[in-house]
VEXDREN-2710 file (C-alpha; in Angstrom, 1 decimal):
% VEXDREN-2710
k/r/px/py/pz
1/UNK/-75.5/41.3/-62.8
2/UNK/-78.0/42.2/-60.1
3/UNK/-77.8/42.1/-56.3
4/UNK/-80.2/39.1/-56.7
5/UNK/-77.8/36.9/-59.0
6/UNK/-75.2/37.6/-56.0
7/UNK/-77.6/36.2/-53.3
8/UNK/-78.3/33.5/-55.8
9/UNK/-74.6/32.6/-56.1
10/UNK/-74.2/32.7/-52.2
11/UNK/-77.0/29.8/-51.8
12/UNK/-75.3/27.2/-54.2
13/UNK/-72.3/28.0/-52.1
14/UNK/-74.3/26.8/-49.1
15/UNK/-75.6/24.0/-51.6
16/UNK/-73.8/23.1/-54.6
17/UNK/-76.7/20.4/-55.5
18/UNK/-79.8/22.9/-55.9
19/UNK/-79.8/25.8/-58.8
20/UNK/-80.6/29.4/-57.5
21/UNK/-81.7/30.1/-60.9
22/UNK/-84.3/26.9/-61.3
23/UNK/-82.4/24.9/-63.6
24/UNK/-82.2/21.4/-63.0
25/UNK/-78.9/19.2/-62.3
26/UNK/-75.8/20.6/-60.7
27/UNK/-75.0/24.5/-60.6
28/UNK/-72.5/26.4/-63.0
29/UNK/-71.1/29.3/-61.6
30/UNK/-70.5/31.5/-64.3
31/UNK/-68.6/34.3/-62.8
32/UNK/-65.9/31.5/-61.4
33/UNK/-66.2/29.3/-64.4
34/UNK/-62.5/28.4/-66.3
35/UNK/-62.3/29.0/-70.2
36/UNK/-62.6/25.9/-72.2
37/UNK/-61.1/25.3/-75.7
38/UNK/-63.6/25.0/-78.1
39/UNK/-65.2/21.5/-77.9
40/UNK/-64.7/20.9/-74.8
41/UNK/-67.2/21.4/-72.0
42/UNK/-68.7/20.5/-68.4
43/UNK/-70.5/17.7/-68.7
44/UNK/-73.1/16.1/-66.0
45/UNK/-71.6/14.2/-63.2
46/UNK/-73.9/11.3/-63.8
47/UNK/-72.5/10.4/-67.4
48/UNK/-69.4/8.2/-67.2
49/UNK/-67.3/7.7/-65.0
50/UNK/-67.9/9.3/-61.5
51/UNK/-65.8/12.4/-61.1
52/UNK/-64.9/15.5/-58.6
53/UNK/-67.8/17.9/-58.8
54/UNK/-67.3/20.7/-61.5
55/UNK/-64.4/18.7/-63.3
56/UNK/-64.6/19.1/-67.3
57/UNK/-64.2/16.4/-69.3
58/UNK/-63.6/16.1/-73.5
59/UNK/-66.3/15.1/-75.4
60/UNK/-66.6/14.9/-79.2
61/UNK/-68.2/17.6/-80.7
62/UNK/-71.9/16.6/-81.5
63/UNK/-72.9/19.4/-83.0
64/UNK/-74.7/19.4/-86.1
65/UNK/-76.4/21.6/-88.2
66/UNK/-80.6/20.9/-88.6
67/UNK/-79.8/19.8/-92.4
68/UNK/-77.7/16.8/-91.9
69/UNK/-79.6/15.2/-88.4
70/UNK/-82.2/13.4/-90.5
71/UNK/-80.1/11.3/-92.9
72/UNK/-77.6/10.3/-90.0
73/UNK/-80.5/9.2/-87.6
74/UNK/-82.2/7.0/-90.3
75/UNK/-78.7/5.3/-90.8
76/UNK/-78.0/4.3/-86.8
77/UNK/-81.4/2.9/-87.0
78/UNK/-81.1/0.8/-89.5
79/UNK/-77.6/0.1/-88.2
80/UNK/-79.4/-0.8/-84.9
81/UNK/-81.8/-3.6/-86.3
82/UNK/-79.5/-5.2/-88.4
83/UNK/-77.0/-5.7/-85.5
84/UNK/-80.0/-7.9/-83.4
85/UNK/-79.8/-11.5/-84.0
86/UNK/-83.0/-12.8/-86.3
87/UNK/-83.8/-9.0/-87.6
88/UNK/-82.8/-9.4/-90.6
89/UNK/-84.6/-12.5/-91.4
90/UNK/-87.3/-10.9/-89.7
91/UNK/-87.6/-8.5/-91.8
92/UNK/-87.3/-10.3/-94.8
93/UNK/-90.1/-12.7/-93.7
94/UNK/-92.8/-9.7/-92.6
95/UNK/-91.8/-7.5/-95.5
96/UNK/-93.5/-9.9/-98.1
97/UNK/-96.5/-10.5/-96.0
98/UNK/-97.0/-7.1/-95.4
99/UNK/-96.5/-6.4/-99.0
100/UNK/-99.2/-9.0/-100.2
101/UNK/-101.9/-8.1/-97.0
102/UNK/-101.3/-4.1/-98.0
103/UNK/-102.2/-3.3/-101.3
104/UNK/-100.6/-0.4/-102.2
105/UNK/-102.4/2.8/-103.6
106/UNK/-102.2/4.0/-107.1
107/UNK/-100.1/7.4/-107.7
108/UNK/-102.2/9.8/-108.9
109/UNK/-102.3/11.3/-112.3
110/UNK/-99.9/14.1/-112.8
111/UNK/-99.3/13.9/-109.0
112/UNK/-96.7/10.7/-108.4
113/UNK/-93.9/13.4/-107.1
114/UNK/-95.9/15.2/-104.8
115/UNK/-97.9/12.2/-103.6
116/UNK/-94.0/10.8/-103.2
117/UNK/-93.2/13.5/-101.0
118/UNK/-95.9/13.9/-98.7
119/UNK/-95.4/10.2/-97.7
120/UNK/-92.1/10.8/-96.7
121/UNK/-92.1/11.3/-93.2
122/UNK/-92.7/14.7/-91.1
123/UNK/-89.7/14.3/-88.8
124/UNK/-87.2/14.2/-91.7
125/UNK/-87.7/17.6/-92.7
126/UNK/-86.5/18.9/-89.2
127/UNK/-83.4/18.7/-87.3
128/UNK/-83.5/15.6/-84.8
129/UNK/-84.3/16.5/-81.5
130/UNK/-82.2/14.4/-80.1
131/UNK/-79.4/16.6/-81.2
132/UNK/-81.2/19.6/-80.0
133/UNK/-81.4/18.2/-76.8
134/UNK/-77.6/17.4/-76.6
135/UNK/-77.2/21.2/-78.0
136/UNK/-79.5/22.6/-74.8
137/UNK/-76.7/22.7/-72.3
138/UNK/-73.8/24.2/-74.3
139/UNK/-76.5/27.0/-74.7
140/UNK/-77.5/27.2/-71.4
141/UNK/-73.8/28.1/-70.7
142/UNK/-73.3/30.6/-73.5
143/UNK/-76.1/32.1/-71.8
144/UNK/-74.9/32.3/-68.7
145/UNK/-71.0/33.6/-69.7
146/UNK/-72.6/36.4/-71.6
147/UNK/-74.7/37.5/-68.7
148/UNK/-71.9/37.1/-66.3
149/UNK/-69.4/38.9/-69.1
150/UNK/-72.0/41.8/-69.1
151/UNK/-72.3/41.4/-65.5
152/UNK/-68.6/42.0/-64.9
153/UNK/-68.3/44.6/-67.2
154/UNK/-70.4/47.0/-65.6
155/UNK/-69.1/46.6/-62.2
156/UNK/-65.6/47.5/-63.5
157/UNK/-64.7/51.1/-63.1
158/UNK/-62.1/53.6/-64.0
159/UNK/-60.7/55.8/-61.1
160/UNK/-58.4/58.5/-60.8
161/UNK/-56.6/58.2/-57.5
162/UNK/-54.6/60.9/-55.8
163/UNK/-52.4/60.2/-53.2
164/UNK/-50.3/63.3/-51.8
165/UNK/-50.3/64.8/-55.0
166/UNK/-49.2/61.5/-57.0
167/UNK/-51.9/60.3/-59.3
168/UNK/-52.7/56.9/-61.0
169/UNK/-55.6/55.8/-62.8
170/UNK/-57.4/52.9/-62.2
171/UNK/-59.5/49.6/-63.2
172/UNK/-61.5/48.6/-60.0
173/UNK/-63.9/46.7/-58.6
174/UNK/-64.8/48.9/-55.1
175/UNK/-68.3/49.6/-54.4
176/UNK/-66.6/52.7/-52.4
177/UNK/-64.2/55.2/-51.4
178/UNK/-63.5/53.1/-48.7
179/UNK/-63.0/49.3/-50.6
180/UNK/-60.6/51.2/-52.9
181/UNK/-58.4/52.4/-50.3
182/UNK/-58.4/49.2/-49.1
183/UNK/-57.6/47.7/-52.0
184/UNK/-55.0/50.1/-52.9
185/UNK/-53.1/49.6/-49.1
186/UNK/-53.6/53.4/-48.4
187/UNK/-54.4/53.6/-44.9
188/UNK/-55.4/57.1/-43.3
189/UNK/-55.8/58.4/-39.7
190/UNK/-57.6/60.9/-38.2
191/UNK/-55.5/63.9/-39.2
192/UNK/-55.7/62.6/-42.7
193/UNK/-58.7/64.1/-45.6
194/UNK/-59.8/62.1/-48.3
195/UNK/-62.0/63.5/-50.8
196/UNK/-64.9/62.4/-51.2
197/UNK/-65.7/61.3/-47.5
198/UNK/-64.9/57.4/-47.3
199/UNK/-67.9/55.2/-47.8
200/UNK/-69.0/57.4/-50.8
201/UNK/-70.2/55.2/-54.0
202/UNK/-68.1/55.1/-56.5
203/UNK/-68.7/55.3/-60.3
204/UNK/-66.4/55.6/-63.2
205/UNK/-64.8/58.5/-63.7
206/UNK/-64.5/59.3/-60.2
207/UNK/-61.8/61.3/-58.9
208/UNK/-60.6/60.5/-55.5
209/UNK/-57.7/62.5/-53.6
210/UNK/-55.7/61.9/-50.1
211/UNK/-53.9/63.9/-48.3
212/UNK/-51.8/63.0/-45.2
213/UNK/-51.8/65.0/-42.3
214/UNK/-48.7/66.3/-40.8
215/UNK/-47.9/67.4/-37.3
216/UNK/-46.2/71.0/-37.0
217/UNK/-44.7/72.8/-33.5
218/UNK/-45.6/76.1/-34.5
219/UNK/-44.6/79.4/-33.0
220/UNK/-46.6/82.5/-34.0
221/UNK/-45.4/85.8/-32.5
222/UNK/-44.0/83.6/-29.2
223/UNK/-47.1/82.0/-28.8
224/UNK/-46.5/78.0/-29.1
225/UNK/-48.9/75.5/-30.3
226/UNK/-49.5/72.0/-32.2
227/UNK/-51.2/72.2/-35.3
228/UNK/-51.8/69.4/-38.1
229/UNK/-51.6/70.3/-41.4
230/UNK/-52.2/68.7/-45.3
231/UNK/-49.9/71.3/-46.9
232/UNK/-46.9/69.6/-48.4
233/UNK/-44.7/72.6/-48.3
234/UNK/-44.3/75.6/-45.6
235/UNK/-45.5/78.2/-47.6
236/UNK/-48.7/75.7/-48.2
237/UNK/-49.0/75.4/-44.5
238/UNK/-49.1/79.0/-43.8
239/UNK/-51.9/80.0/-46.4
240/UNK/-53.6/77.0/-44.7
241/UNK/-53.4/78.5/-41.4
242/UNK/-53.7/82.4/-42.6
243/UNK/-50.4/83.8/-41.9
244/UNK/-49.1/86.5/-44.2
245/UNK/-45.4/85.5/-45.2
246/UNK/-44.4/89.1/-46.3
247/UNK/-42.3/90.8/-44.1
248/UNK/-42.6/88.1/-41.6
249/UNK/-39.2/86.0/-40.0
250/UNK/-39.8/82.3/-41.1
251/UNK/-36.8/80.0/-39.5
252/UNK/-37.5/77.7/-42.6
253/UNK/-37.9/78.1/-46.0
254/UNK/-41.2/78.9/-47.6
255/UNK/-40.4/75.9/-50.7
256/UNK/-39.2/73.9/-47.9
257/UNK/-41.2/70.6/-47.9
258/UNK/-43.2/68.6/-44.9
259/UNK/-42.5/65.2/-44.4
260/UNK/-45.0/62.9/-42.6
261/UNK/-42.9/63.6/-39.8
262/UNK/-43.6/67.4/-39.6
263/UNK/-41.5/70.3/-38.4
264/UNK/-40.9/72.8/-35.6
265/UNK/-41.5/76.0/-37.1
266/UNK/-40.9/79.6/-35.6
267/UNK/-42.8/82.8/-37.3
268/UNK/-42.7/86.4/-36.5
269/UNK/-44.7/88.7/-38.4
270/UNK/-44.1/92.2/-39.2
271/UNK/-45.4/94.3/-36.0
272/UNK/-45.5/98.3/-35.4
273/UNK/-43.5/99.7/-32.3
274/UNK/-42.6/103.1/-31.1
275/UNK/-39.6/103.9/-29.4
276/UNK/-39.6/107.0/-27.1
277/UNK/-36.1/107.5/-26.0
278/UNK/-34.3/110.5/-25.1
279/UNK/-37.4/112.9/-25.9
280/UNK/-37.5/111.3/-29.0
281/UNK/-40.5/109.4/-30.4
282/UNK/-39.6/106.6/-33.4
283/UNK/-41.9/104.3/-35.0
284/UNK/-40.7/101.4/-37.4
285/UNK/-41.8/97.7/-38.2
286/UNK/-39.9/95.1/-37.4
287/UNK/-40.3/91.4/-36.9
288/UNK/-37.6/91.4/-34.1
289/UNK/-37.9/88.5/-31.2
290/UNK/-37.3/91.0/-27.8
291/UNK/-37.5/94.5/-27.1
292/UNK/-34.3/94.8/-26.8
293/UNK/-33.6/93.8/-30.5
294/UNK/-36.3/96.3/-31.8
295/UNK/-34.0/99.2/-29.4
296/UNK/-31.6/98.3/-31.1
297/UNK/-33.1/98.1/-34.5
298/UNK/-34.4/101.5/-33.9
299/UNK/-30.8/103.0/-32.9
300/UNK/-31.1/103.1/-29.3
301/UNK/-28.0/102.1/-27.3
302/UNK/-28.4/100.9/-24.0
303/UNK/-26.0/101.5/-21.2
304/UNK/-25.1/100.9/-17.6
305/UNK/-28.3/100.5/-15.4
306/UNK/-30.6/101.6/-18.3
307/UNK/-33.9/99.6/-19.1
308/UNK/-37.0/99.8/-21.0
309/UNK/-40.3/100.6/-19.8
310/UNK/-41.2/97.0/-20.3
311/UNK/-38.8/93.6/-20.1
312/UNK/-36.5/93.5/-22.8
313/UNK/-36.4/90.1/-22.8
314/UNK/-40.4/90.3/-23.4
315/UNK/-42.0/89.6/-26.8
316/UNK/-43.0/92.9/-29.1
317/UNK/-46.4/93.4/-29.4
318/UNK/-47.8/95.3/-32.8
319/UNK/-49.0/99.2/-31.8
320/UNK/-46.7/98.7/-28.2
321/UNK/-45.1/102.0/-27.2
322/UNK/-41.5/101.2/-25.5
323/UNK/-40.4/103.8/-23.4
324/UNK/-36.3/103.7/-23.0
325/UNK/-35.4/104.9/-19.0
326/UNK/-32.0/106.0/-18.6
327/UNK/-31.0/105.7/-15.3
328/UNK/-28.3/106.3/-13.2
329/UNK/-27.7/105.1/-9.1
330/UNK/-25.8/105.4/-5.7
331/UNK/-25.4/103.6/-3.0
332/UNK/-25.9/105.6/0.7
333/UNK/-25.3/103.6/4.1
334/UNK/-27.6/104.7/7.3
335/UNK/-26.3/103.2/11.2
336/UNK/-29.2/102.6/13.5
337/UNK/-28.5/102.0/17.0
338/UNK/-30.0/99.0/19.0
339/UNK/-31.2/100.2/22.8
340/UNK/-29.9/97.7/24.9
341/UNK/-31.7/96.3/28.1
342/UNK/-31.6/96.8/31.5
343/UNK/-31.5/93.8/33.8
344/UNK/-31.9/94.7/37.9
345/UNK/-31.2/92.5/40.8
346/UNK/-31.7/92.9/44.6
347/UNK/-29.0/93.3/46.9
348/UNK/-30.1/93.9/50.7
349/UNK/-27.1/95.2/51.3
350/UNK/-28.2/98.8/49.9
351/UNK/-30.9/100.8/51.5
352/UNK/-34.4/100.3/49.8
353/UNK/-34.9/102.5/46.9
354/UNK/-31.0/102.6/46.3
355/UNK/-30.1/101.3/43.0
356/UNK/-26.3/101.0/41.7
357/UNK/-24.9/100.4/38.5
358/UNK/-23.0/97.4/38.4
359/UNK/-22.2/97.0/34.5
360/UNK/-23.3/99.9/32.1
361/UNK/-25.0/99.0/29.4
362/UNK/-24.1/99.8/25.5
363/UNK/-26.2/100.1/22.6
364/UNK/-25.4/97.8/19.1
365/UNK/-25.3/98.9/16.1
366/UNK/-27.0/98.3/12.2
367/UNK/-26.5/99.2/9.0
368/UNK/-28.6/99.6/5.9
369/UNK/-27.6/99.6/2.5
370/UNK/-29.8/102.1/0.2
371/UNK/-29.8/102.2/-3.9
372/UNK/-31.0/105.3/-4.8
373/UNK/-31.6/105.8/-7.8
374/UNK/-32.4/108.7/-10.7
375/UNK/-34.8/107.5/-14.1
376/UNK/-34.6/110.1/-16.6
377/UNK/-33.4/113.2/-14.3
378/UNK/-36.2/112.0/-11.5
379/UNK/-35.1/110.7/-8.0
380/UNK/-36.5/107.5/-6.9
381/UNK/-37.7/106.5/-3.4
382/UNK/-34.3/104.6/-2.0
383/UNK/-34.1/101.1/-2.2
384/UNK/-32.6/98.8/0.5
385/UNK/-30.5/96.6/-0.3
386/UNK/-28.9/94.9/2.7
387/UNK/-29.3/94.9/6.6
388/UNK/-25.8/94.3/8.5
389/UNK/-25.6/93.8/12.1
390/UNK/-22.3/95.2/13.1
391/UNK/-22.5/95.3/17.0
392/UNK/-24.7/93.5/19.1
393/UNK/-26.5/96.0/22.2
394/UNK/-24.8/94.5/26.0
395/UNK/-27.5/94.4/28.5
396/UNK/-26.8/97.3/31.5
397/UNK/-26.8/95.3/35.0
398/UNK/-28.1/97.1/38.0
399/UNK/-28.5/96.0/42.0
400/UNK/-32.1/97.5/44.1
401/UNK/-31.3/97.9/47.3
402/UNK/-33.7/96.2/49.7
403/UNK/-32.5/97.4/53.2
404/UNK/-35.2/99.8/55.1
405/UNK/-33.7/103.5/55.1
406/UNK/-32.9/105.2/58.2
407/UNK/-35.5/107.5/59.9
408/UNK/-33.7/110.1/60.4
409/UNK/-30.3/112.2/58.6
410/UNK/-28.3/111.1/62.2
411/UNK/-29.0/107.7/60.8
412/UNK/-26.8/108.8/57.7
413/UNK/-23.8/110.0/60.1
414/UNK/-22.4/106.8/60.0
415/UNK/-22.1/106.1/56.0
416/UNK/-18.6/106.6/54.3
417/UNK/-19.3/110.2/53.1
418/UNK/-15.9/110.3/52.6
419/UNK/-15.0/107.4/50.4
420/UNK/-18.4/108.8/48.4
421/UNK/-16.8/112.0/47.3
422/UNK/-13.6/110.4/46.8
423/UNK/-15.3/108.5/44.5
424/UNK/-17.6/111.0/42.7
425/UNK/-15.0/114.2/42.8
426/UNK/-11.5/112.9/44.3
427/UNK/-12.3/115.1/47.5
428/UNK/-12.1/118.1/45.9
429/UNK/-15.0/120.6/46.7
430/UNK/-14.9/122.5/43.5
431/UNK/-14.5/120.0/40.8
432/UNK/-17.0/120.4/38.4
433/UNK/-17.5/117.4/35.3
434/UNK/-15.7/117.5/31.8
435/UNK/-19.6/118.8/30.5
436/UNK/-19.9/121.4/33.4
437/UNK/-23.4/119.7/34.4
438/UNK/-22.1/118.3/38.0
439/UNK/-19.9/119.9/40.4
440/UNK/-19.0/120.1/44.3
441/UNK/-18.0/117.0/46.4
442/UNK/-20.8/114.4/45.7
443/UNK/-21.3/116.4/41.7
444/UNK/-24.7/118.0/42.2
445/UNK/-26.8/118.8/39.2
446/UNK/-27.6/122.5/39.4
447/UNK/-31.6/121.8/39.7
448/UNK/-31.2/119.1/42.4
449/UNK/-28.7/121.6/44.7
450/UNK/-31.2/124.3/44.6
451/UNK/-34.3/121.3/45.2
452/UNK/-32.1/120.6/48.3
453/UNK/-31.9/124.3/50.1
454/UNK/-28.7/125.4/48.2
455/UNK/-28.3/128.9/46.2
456/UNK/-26.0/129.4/43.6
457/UNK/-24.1/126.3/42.2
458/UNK/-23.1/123.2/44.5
459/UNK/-18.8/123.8/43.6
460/UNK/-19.1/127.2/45.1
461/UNK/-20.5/126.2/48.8
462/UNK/-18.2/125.3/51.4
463/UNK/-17.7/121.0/51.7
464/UNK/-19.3/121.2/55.2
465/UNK/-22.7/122.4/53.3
466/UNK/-22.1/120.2/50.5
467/UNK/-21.8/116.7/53.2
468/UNK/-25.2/117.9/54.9
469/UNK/-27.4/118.4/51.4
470/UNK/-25.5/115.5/50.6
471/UNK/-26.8/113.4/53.7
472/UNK/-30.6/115.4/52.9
473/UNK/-30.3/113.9/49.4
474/UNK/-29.8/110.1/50.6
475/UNK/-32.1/110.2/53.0
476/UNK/-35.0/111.1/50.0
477/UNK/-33.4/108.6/47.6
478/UNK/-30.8/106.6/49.2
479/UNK/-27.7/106.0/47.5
480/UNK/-29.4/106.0/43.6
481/UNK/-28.1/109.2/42.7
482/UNK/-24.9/108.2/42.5
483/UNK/-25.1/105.2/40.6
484/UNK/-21.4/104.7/40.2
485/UNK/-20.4/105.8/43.5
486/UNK/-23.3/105.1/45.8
487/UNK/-21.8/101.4/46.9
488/UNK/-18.8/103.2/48.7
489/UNK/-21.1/104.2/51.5
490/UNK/-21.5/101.2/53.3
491/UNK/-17.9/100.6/52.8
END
């Protein structure tokens, strides 16, 4: 049936009192319409008593065929005037009259039967059209089930549908790819193809395939990603995504199959390398996961400190060249010293531009731990390690004398010249230091003795000599060349 008769439909169910089609009296809708038995039909509401809209009720069948309407009719006449009161004296009483006004023609010669027959009247030589009128709405009906029939016929279609590789045929209805999978409860997502696209028109004959998608964690030569996939089985998912199986690591199997819920799946293909090692250069293909594995693979044996030119924990790349580096490494310790500082105070008990010594300083000490190290026969730049303090540096304490110096070497008569080379050489004239630098009373360096008037070395002049350079000296420098000692003068 066309779109039309649908629109037509849809106004009597807005009002079931007017006829899309133009017929008059109440609407029959055909496609909705329940199978009668034979003689039995819808008849008008306003016949009998009143009823639901649409209700059937049993009627007798009236139907009769054209040739027995006439005879029938001319009987419930007659069996309606006889049944009025006074008809049929009536009729006795005008049938005479009429007789004897009316006189009646003479048959014609030859001719009394066919004369006889064309006074019988027209209508009894057709079917009564009474009965044709109650006939009219049983084939108004007819009319409409077979166009409906016809109707519903051609909007029924044969389908084949395909869902993840389990197909059905089937009797529908569905304007579209997308009614059907309605219809049929098979809901898809965004991952999921259907072919052809929903909405599509359907016809009959159509063939109509789903396929889920399914999520997969996969990891190609270490490189991780999320993928979605229609392949039912592994080794459908990796011709989908264009890996080459052969030769390749696969942690599942390829007839393994996807579930909705997808897998975590790890590939390494088959890659290239070349191992140089020990002078030695060796190629082979491998789908190892580390370096280290592909050393091994190769032959190579790893010891001690010895590395490759890359990490070994790192992923093999195809056409990388791996270069093995034996190595071999000690461990050297270096001291440094630490200076230490030198802190002065005054003291105005020491003539100005004396300075004394009152706590030597020291110097600390540090330590550094070296690696050094030898790659293939080559000696590497050293390596520290660690940093040790092992002695911290003590600060060296000195007094500046502030007291104005004498003007004149008398001045320096009354100093303690005596506790001074007590101090510095025990008294003795000739007593020269461990490192044979000093010698003499007060230990004179060679170069100062002769900067002071003296010849030869300061041990080998008489003490008397010694005391007066001795008093020359202080009264240049004051007491700070003798650091030590120099205090003992104003004692």
């Amino acid at each position: 049936m066309t779109s039309s008769h649908h629109s037509r439909d849809a106004q009597y169910a807005q009002n079931p009192d007017h006829d899309p089609y133009g017929h008059h009296g109440p609407y029959i809708d055909v496609h909705n319409a329940e199978t009668l038995a034979y003689g039995v039909y819808a008849a008008p509401e306003d016949q009998g008593a009143p009823v639901a809209h649409g209700t059937p009720r049993a009627y007798e069948d009236t139907y009769r065929p054209a040739y027995e309407a006439a005879e029938p009719e001319r009987a419930r006449r007659a069996d309606r005037g006889a049944g009025r009161p006074g008809a049929g004296a009536a009729a006795e009483t005008r049938t005479p009259a009429r007789d004897a006004a009316v006189p009646r023609p003479r048959p014609r010669t030859g001719t009394g039967r066919r004369a006889a027959h064309r006074r019988r009247p027209r209508y009894a030589e057709r079917p009564d059209v009474a009965s044709m009128l109650r006939l009219l709405p049983q084939a108004l009906v007819v009319a409409f089930l077979a166009g409906g029939t016809t109707a519903f016929v051609a909007k029924d279609k044969a389908v084949e549908l395909t869902v993840d590789g389990r197909s059905r045929t089937l009797h529908t209805f569905a304007d579209d790819v997308t009614e059907l999978l309605a219809e049929e409860g098979v809901r898809v997502g965004a991952h999921d193809v259907v072919a052809p696209a929903p909405g599509t028109a359907l016809a009959s004959g159509d063939e109509i395939a789903v396929r889920y998608g399914r999520p997969v964690r996969l990891t190609l030569d270490g490189q991780r990603r999320e993928v979605w996939t229609t392949a039912r089985t592994v080794e459908e998912a990796l011709r989908q995504l264009g890996v080459r199986p052969e030769g390749a690591y696969l942690s599942a199997s390829r007839s393994q199959p996807i579930g909705r819920e997808g897998l975590a799946l790890d590939v390494r293909t088959e890659r290239a390398l070349t191992i140089m090692a020990d002078g030695r250069a060796r190629t082979l293909r491998t789908n190892a996961a580390t370096v280290r594995e592909a050393v091994e693979e190769a032959g190579i044996t790893l010891r001690g400190q010895d590395t490759t030119s890359v990490s070994p924990g790192s992923f093999p790349r195809d056409g990388q060249t791996v270069t093995v580096l034996r190595i071999t490494g000690t461990k050297e310790v270096r001291e440094e010293p630490i200076p230490f500082d030198v802190r002065r105070t005054e003291d105005p008990s020491l003539l100005r531009g004396t300075e004394v010594v009152e706590r030597a300083g020291q110097p600390g000490l540090r330590r550094h731990t070296y690696l050094v190290r030898t790659v293939n026969g080559v000696r590497q730049k050293p390596k520290r390690l660690r940093t040790e303090l092992v002695r911290e540096p003590r600060p060296q304490t000195v007094k500046v004398g502030t007291k104005p110096r004498p003007a004149a070497v008398r001045d320096a008569d009354d100093l303690n010249w005596q506790g001074l080379a007590a101090c510095e050489s025990g008294g003795r004239p000739d007593a020269v230091d461990p490192s044979g630098t000093y010698g003499g009373l007060y230990q004179f360096d060679t170069r100062t003795w002769q900067k002071l008037g003296g010849t030869g070395r300061p041990q080998d002049a008489p003490a008397a000599e010694q005391t007066r350079r001795a008093k020359k000296l202080y009264m240049r420098r004051g007491a700070t060349p003798w650091p030590h000692c120099g205090s003992r003068l104003y004692s």
